[in-house]
N, C-alpha and C positions, 0 to 999 in steps of 0.2 A: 404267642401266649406266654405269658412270665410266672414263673416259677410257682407264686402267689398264688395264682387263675388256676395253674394245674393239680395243684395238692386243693383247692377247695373244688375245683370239677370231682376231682378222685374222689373227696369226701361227699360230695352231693351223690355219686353214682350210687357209690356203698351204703348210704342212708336209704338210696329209693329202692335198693334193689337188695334180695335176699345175699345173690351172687352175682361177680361180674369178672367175666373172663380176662385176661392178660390180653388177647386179640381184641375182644371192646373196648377198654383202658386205649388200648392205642389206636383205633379208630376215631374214639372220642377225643381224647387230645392230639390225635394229628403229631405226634415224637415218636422219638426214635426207641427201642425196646432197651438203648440203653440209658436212654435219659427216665422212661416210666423207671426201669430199677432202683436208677438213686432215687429219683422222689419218694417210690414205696418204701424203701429205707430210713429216707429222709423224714416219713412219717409215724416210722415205727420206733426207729432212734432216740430221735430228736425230737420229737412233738408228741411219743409216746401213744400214738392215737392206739384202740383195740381192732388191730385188723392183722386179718390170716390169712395163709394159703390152705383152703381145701380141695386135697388130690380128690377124694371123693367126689365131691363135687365140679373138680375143674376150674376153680375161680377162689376171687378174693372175697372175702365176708368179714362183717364186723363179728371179732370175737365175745365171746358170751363172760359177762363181765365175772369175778371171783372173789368173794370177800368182800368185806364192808368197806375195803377203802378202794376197789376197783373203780377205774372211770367206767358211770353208765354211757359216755357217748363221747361225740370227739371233742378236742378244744373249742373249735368255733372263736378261736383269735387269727385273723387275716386281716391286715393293713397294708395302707397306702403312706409313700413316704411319711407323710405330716402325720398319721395313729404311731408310726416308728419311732417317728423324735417324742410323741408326746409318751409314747414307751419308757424311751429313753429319759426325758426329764423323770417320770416316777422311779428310773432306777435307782437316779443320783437322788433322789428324795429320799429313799430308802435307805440309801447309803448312809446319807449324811444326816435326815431325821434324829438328833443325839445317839451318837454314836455308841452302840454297846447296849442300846434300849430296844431288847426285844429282836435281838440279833438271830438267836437258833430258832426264832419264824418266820424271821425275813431271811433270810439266806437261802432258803428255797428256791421263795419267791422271787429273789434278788436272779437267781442263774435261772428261772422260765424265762426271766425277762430278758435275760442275753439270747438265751438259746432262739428266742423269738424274733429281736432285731438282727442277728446274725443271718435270717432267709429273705430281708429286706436289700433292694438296692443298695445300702452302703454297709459296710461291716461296722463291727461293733467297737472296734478298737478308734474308728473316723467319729463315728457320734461320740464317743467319750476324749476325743480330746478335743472336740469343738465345741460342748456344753460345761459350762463352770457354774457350780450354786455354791456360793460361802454364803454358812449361818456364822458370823463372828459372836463371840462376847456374852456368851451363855454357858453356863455346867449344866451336864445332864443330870436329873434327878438319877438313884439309886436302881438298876432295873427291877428287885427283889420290890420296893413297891409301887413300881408305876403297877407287875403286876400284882400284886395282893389287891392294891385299890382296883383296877380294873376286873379283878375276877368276884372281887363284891359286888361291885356296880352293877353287872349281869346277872349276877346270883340273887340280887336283890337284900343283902343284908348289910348288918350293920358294921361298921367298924370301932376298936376303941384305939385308938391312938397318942403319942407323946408329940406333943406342936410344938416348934419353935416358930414366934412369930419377931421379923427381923423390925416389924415397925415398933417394936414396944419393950423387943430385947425379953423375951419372958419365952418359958416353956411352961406350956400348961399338959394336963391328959384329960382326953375329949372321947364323947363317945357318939357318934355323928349317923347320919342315913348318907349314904351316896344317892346320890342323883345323878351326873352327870361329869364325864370329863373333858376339859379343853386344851386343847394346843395353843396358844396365844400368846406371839412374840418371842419363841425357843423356848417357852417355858409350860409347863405343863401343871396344869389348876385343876383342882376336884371340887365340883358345885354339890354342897352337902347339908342336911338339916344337922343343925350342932344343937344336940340335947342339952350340954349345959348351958349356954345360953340361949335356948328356947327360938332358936332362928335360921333363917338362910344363914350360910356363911362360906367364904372362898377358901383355899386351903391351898398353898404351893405343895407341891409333892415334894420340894428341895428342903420343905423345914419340916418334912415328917422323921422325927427320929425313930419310933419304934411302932408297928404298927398291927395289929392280932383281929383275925377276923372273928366275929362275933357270930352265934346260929341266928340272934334273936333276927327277926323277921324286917328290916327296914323301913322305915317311916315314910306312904306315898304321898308323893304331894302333885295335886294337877296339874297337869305341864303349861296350863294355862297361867298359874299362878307361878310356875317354876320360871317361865319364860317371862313373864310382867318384871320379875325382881330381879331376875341376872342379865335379863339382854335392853332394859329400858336408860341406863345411865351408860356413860363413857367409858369408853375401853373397859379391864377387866373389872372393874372395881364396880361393884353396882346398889341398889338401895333402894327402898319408898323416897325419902327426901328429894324428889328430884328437883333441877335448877335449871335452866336454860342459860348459856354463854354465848355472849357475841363477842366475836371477834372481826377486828379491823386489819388488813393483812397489806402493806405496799404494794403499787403496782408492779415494783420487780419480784414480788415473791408472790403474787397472785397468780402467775401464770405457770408455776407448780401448785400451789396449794389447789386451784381450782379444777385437779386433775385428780384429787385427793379425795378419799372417800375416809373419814372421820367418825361418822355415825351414822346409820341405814335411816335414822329420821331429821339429818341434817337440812338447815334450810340455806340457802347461798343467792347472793345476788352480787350483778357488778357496778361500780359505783360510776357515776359518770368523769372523775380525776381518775382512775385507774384502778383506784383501789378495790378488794373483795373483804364482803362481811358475808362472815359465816356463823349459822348458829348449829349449837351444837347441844343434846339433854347432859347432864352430867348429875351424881348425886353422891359422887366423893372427889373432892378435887385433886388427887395426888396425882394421877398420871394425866390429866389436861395442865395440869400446870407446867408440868414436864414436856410435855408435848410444847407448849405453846412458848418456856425458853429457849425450845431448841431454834424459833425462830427470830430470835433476839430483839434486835431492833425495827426488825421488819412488821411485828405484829403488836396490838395495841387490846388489853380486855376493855370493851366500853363498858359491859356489864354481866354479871350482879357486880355490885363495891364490893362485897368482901374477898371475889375472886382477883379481880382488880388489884386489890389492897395487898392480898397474898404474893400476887407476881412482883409487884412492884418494891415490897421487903424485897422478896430474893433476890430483885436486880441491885438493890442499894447494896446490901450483904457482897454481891459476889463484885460490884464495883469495888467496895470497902476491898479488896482483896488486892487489888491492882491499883491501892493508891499510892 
């Protein structure tokens, strides 16, 4: 029985049973009275569970929890190599999730999560230097207000805020409803009703310069209508206007792209010379066009013309560069 088996036996006994003797303990797991010690240790330590020794009584019992921030009951986290690594990838997520964002509440969280793979077959020092995540080429928004926006967001109110917007070079002051926040590409977007323009509208955290939470009560909007306007168009960018894009992709860049997931209502098919047409909704074309240079010559807009038309400036443009 591995080590795992034994501290969740231990804790299944203690759950069913008011008390259970040191002599049942090792009955039940079949060790030695010195390997039960380190476990029970090992559970009081390190996994923090609430369990005691009562002389009164002559056995182990779950202890009677104290204060409001006492565990009611045990962790109930036990894994098999593969929950370990995928431990481990969330640690390095956490790590490296922009760095300095929301630090003194993941740091906890950050050492449960060692102290957890640490009772797994491999230690903790093997998983971290056999797992690599780089996020390159992103700045982390400000933490002061990822959380002010987030603590609106749940609180349900409003915010008034200083915007800089980097497409248009302007700072405005907005006084918005939060809805919703996204992670999307290392960068972090707040989905909000913006009162002065009387609409949906996206909001990088990165161009909030100054930001004051307001009492008044936040603007609800049904999530049926929240979700039709921010999640029906490409990537982050979203709108009513929408459009459909076809694209023509080579058959040597087909056999990534067709591996690609673009938009949850994409349509794809393979052409009988090699090639993949994928369609895709979009209802601002800025980051599909971006998207669709990065695959140069391998990809081709057949339609709408004006999307067409856009790509095809920016190819003359950036040819004009290299001539």
């Amino acid at each position: 029985m591995s080590m795992n088996e034994r501290i969740f036996k231990i804790e299944q006994l203690l759950a069913a049973r008011s008390v259970v003797s040191f002599r049942d303990l090792l009955g039940e797991l079949e060790v030695s009275p010195a390997t039960l010690k380190r476990d029970l240790a090992y559970l009081r330590d390190r996994m923090q569970s609430p369990i005691e020794f009562d002389r009164s009584l002559g056995g182990y019992r779950r202890a009677k929890p104290s204060g409001k921030a006492a565990r009611q009951g045990f962790p109930g986290l036990w894994f098999n190599a593969s929950e370990a690594t995928a431990l481990l990838t969330m640690h390095h997520l956490l790590s490296n999730l922009q760095p300095g964002l929301l630090a003194r509440h993941i740091e906890p969280l950050r050492e449960r999560l060692q102290s957890l793979m640490e009772s797994s077959e491999h230690s903790f020092a093997e998983f971290e230097r056999r797992v690599r995540i780089e996020q390159p080429g992103r700045a982390a928004p400000q933490p002061k207000y990822f959380e002010a926006v987030a603590d609106a967001v749940f609180a349900r109110r409003r915010l008034a805020l200083s915007y800089y917007a980097k497409s248009s070079d302007e700072e405005t002051l907005r006084e918005i409803s939060p809805q919703q926040i996204v992670f999307y590409r290392q960068v972090w977007y707040l989905d909000a009703w913006c009162h002065l323009r009387d609409g949906l509208r996206k909001f990088a955290l990165d161009g909030i310069r100054k930001v004051t939470r307001l009492e008044t009560p936040a603007k609800e909007l049904p999530q049926a209508q929240l979700q039709e306007f921010l999640a029906a168009g490409y990537g982050v960018f979203a709108g009513k206007n929408m459009q459909w894009a076809k694209l023509r992709f080579t058959a040597s860049a087909a056999r990534w792209v067709a591996s690609e997931r673009w938009h949850a209502r994409q349509k794809q098919r393979w052409e009988e010379d090699g090639s993949y047409l994928l369609e895709v909704p979009y209802s601002q074309p800025q980051e599909l066009v971006m998207d669709v240079l990065r695959y140069g010559a391998d990809v081709e807009v057949l339609e709408p013309a004006d999307l067409r038309e856009q790509v095809r400036q920016s190819l003359v443009q950036a040819a004009a560069r290299y001539a």
